[in-house]
MOPAC internal coordinates of N, CA, C and O (Angstrom, degrees):
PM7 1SCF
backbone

  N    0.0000 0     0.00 0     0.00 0    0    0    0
  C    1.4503 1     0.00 0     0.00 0    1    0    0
  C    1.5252 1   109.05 1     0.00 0    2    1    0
  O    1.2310 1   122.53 1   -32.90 1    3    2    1
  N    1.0136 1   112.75 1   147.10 1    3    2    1
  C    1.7177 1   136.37 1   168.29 1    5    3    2
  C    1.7097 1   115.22 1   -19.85 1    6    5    3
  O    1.2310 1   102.55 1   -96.01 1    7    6    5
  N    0.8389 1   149.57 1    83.99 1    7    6    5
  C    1.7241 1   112.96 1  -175.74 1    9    7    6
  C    1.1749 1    92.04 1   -63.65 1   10    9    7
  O    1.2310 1   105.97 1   162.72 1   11   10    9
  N    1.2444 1   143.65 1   -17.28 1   11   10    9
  C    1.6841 1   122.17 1  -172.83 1   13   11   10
  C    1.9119 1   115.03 1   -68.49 1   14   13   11
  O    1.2310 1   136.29 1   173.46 1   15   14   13
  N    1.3443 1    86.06 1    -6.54 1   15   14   13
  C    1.6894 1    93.32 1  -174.52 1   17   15   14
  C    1.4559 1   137.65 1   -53.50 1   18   17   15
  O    1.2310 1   152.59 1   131.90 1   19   18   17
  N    2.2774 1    54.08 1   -48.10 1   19   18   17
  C    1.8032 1    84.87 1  -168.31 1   21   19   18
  C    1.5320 1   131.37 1   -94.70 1   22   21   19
  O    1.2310 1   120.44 1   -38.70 1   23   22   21
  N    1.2337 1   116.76 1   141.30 1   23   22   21
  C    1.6387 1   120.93 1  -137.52 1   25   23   22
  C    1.9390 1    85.10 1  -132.14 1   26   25   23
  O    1.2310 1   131.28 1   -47.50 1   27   26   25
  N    1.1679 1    95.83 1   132.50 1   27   26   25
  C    2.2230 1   116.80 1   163.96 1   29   27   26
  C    1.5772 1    98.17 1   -73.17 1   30   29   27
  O    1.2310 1   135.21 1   -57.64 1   31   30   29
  N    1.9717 1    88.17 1   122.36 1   31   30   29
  C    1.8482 1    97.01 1   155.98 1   33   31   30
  C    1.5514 1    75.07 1  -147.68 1   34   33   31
  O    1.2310 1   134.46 1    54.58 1   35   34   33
  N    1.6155 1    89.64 1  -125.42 1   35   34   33
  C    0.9305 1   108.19 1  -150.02 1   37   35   34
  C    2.0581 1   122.19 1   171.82 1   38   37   35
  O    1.2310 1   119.76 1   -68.62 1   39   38   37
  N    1.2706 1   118.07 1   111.38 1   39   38   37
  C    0.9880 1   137.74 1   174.33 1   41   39   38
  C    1.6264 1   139.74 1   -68.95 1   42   41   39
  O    1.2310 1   113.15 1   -73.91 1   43   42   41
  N    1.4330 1   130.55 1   106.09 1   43   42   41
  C    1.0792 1   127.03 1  -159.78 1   45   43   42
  C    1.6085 1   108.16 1  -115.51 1   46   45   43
  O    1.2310 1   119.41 1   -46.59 1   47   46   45
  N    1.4112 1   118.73 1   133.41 1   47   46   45
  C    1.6596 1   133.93 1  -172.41 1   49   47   46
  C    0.9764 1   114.93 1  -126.72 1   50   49   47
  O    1.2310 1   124.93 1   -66.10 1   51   50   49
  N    1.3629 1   108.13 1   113.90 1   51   50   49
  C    1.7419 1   114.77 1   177.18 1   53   51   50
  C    1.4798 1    88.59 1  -107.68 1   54   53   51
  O    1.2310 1   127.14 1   -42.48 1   55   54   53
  N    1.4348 1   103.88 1   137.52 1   55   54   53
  C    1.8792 1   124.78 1   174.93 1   57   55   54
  C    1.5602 1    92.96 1  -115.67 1   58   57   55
  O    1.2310 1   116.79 1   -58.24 1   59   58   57
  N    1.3204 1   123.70 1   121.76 1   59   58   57
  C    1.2317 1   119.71 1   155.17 1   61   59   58
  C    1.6311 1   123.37 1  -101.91 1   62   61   59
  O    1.2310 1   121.55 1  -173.03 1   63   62   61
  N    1.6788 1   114.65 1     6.97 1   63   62   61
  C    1.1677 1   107.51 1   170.46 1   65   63   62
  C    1.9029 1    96.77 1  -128.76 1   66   65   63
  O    1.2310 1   106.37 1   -91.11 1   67   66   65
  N    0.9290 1   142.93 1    88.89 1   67   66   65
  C    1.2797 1   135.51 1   179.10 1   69   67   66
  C    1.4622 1   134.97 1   -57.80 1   70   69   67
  O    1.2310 1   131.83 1   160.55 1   71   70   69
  N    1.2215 1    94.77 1   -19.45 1   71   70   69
  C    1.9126 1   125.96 1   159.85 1   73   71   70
  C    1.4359 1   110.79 1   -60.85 1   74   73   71
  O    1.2310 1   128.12 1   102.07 1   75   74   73
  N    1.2123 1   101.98 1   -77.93 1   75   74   73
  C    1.3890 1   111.39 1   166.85 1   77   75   74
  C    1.1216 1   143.33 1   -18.94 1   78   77   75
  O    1.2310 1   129.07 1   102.33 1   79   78   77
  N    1.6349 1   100.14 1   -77.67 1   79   78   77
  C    1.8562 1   127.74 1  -158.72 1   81   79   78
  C    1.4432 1    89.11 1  -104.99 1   82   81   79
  O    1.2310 1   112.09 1   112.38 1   83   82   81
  N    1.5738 1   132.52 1   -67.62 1   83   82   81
  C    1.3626 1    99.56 1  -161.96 1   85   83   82
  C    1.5142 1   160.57 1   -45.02 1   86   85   83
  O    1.2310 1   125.86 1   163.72 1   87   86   85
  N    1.3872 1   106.34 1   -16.28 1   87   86   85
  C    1.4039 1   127.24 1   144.48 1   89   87   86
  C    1.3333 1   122.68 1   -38.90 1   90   89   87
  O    1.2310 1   114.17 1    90.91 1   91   90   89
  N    1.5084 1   128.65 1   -89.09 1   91   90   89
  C    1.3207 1   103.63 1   140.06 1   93   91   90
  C    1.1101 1   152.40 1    21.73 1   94   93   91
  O    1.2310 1   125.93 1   102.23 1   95   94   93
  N    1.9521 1   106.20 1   -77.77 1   95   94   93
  C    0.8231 1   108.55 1  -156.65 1   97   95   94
  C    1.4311 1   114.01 1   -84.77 1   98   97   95
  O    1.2310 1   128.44 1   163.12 1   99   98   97
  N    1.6797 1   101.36 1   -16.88 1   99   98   97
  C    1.3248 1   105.98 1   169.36 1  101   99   98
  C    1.4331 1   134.36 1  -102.66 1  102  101   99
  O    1.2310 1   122.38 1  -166.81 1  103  102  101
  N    1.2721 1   113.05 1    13.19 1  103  102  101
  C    1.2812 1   121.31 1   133.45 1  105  103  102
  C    1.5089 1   138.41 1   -47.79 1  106  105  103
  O    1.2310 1   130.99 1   127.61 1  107  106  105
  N    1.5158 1    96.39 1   -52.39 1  107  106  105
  C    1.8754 1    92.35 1   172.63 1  109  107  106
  C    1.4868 1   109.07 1   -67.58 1  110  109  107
  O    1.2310 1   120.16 1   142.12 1  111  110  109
  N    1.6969 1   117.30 1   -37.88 1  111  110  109
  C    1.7292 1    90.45 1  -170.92 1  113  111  110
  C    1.5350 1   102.91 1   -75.06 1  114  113  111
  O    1.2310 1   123.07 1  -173.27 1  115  114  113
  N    1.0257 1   111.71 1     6.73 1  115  114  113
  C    1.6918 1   104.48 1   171.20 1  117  115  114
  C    1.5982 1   120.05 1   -76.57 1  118  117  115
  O    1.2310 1   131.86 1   139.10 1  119  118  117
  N    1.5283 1    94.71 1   -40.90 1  119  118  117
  C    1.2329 1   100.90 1   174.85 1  121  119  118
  C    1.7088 1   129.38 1   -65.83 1  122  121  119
  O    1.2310 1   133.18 1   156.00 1  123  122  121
  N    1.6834 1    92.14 1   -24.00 1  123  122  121
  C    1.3354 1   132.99 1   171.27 1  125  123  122
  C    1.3634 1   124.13 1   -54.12 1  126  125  123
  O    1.2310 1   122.30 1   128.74 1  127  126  125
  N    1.3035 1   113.21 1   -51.26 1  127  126  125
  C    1.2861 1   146.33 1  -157.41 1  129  127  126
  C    1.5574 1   103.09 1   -22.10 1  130  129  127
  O    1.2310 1   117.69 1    96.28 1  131  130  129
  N    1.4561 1   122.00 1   -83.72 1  131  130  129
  C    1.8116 1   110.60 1   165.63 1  133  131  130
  C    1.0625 1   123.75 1    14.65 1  134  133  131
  O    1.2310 1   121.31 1   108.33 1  135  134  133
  N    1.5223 1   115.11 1   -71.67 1  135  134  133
  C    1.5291 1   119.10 1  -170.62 1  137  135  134
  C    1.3689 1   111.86 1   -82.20 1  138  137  135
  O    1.2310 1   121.07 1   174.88 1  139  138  137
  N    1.2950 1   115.56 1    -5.12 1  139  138  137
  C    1.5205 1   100.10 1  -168.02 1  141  139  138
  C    1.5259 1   125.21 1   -81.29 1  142  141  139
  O    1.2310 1   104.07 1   -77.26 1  143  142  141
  N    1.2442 1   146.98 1   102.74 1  143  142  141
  C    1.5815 1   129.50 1  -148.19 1  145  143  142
  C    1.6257 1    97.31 1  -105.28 1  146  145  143
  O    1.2310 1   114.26 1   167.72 1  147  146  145
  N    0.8755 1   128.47 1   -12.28 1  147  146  145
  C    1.6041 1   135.84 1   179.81 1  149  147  146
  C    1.2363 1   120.48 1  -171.94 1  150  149  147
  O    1.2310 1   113.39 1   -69.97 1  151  150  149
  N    1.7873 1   130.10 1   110.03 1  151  150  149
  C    1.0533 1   115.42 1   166.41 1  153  151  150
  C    1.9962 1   111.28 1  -109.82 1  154  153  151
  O    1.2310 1   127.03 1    -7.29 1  155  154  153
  N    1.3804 1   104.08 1   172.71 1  155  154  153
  C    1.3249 1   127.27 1  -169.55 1  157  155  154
  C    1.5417 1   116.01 1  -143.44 1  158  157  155
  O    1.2310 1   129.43 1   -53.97 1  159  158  157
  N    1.8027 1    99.44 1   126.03 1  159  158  157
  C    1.7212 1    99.05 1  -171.72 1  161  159  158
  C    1.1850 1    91.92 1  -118.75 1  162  161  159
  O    1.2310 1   126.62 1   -27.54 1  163  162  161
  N    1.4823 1   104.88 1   152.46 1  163  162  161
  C    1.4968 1   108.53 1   170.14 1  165  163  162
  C    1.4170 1   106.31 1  -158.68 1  166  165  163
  O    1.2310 1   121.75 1   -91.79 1  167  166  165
  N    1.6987 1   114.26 1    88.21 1  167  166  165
  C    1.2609 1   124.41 1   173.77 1  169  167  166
  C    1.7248 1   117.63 1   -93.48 1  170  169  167
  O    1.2310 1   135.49 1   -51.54 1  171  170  169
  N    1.5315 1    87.63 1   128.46 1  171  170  169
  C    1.6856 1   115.16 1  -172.32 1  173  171  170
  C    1.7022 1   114.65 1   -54.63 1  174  173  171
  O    1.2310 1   127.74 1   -60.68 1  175  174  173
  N    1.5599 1   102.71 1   119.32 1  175  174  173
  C    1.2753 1   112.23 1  -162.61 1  177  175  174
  C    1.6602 1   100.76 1   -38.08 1  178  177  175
  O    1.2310 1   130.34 1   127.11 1  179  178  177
  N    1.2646 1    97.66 1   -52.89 1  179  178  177
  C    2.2626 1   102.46 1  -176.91 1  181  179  178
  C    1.3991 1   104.33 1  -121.60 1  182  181  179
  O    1.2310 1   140.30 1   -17.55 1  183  182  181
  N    1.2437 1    78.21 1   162.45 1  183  182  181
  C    1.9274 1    99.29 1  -148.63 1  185  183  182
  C    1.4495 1   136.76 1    49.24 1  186  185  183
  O    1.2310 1   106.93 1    26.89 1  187  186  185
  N    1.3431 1   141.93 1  -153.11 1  187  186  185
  C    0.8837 1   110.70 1  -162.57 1  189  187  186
  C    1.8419 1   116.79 1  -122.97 1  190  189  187
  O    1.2310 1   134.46 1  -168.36 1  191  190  189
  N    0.9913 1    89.64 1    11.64 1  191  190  189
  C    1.7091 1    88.11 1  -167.37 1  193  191  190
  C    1.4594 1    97.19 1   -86.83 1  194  193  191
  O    1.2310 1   131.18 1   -24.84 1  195  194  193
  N    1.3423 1    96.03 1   155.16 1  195  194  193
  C    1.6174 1   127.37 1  -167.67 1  197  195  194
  C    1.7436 1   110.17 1  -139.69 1  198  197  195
  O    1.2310 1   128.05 1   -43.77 1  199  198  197
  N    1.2411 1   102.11 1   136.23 1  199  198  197
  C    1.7576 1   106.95 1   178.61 1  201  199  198
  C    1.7369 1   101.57 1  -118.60 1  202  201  199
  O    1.2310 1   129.31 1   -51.89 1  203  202  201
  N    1.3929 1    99.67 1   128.11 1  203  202  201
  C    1.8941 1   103.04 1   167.10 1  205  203  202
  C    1.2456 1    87.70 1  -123.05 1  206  205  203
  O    1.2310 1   130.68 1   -28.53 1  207  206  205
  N    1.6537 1    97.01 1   151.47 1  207  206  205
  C    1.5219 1   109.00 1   174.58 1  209  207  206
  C    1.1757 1    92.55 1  -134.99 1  210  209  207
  O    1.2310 1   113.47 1   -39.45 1  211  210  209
  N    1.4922 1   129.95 1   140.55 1  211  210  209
  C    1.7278 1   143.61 1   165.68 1  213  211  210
  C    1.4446 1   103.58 1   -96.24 1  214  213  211
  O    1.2310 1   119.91 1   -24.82 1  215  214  213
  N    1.4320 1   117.78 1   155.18 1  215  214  213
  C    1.2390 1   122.63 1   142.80 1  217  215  214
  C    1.8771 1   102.56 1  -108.40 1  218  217  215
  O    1.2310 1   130.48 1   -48.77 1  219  218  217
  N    1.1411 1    97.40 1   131.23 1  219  218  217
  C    1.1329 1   110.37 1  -179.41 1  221  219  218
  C    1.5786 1   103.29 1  -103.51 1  222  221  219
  O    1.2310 1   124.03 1   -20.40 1  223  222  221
  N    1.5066 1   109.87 1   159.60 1  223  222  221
  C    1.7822 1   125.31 1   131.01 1  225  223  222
  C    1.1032 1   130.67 1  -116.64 1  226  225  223
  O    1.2310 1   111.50 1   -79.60 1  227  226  225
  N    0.9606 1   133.61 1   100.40 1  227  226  225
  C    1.9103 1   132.69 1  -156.23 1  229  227  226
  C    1.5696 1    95.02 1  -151.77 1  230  229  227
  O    1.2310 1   127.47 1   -11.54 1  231  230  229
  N    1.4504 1   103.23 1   168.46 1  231  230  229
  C    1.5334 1   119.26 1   169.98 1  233  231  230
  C    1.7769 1   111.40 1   -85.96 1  234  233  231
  O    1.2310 1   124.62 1   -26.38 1  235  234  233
  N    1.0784 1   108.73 1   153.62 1  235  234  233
  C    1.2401 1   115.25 1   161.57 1  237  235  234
  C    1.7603 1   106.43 1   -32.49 1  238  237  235
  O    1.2310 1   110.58 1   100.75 1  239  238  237
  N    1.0065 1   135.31 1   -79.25 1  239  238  237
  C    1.2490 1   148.85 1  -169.38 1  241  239  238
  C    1.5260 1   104.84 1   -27.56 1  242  241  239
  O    1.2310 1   132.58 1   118.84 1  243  242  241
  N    1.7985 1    93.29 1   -61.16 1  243  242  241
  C    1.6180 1   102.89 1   173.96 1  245  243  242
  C    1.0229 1   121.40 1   -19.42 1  246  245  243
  O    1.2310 1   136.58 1   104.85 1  247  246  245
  N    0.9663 1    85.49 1   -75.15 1  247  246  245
  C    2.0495 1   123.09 1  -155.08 1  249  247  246
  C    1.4234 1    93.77 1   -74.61 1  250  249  247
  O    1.2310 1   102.09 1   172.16 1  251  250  249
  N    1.2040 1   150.34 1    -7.84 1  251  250  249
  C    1.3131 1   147.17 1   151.28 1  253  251  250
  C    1.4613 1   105.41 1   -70.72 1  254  253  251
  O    1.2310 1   110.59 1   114.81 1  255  254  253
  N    1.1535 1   135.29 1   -65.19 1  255  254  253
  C    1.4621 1   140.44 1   162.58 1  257  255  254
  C    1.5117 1   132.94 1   -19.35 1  258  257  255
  O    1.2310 1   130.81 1   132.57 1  259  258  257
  N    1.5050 1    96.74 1   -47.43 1  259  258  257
  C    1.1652 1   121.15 1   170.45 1  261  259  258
  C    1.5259 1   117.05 1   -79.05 1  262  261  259
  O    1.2310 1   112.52 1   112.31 1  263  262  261
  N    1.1620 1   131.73 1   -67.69 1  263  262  261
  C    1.5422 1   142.82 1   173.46 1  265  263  262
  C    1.7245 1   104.96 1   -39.07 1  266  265  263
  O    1.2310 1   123.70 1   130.65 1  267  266  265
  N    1.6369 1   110.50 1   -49.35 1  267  266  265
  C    1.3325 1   116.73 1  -166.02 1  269  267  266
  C    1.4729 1   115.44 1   -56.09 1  270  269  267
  O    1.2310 1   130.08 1   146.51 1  271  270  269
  N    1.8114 1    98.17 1   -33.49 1  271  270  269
  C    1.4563 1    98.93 1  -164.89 1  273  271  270
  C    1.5250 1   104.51 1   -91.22 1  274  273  271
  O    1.2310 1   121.54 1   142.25 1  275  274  273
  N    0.8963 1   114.66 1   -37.75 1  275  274  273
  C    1.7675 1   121.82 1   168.46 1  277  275  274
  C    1.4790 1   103.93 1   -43.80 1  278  277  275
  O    1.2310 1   123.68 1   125.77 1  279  278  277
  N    1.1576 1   110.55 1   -54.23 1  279  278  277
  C    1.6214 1   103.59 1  -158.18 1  281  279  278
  C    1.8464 1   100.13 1   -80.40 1  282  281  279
  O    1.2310 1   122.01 1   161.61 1  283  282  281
  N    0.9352 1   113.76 1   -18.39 1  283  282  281
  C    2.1885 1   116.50 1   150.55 1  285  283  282
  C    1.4865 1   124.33 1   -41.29 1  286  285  283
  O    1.2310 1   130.46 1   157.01 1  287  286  285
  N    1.6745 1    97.43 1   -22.99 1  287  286  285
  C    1.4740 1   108.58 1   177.20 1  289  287  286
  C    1.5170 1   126.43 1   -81.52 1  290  289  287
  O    1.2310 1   119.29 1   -82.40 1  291  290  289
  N    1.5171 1   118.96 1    97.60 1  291  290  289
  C    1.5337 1   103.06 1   179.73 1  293  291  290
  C    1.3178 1   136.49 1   -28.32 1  294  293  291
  O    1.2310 1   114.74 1   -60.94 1  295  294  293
  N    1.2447 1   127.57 1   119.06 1  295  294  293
  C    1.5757 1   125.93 1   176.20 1  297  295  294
  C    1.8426 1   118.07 1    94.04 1  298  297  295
  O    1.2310 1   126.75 1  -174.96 1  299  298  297
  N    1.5369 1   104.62 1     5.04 1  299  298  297
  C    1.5073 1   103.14 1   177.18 1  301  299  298
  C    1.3050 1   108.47 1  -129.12 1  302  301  299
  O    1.2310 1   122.44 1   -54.54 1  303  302  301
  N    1.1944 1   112.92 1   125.46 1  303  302  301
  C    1.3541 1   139.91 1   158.02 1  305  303  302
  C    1.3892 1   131.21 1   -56.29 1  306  305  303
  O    1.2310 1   115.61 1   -35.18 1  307  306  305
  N    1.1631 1   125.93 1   144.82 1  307  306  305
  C    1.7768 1   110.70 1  -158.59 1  309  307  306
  C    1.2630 1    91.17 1  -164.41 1  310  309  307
  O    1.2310 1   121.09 1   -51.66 1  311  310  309
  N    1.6118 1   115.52 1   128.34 1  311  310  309
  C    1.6310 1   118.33 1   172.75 1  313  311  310
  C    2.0478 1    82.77 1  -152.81 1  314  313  311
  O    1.2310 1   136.06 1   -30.99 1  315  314  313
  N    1.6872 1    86.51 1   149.01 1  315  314  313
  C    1.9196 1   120.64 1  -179.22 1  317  315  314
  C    1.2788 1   109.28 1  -135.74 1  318  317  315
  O    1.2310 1   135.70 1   -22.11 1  319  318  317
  N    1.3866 1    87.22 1   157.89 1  319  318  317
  C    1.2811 1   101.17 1   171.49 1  321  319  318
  C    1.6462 1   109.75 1  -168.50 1  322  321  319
  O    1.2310 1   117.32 1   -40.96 1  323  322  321
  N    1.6858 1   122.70 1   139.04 1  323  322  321
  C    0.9701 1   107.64 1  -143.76 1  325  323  322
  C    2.3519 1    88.48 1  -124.95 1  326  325  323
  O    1.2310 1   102.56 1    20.83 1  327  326  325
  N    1.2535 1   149.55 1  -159.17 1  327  326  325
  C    0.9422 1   142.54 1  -169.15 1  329  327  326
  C    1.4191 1    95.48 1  -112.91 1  330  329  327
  O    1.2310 1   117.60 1     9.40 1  331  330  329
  N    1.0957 1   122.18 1  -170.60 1  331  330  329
  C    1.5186 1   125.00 1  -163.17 1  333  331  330
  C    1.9505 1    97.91 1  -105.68 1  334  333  331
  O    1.2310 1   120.87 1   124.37 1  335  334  333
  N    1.0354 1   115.94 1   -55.63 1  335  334  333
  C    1.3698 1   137.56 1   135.26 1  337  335  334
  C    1.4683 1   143.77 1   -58.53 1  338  337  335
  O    1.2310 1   120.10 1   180.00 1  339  338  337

């Protein structure tokens, strides 16, 4: 792919079952991994939900790929956003 394509945002994951989904969930950014330039966990002292946020560099395309398949996962939430440039 292009590097000219590819444009810095950044990806946000809400897990509301962490038992569950994170397995999963960390499989795709594994599969992911390339784009990922920094990730961040932050699981909730009680109960169970957990938020990771990536900064990514990926193409549009990517980052569709990525978001699409995450958000297939029961109980996780997924919002992007990519730079204008």
């Amino acid at each position: 792919m292009n590097e000219k394509n590819k444009r810095l945002g950044f990806v946000g994951i809400i897990i509301n079952d962490r038992e569950k989904s994170s397995g999963p969930v960390n499989a795709i950014l594994s599969e992911h991994a390339a784009l990922i330039l920094a990730r961040t966990g932050l699981p909730r002292a009680r109960g169970s939900v957990s938020v990771i946020t990536l900064t990514i560099d990926a193409t549009t395309d990517e980052v569709v790929r990525l978001t699409g398949k995450l958000g297939t996962i029961p109980g996780v939430s997924v919002k992007s956003a990519l730079s204008a440039i």
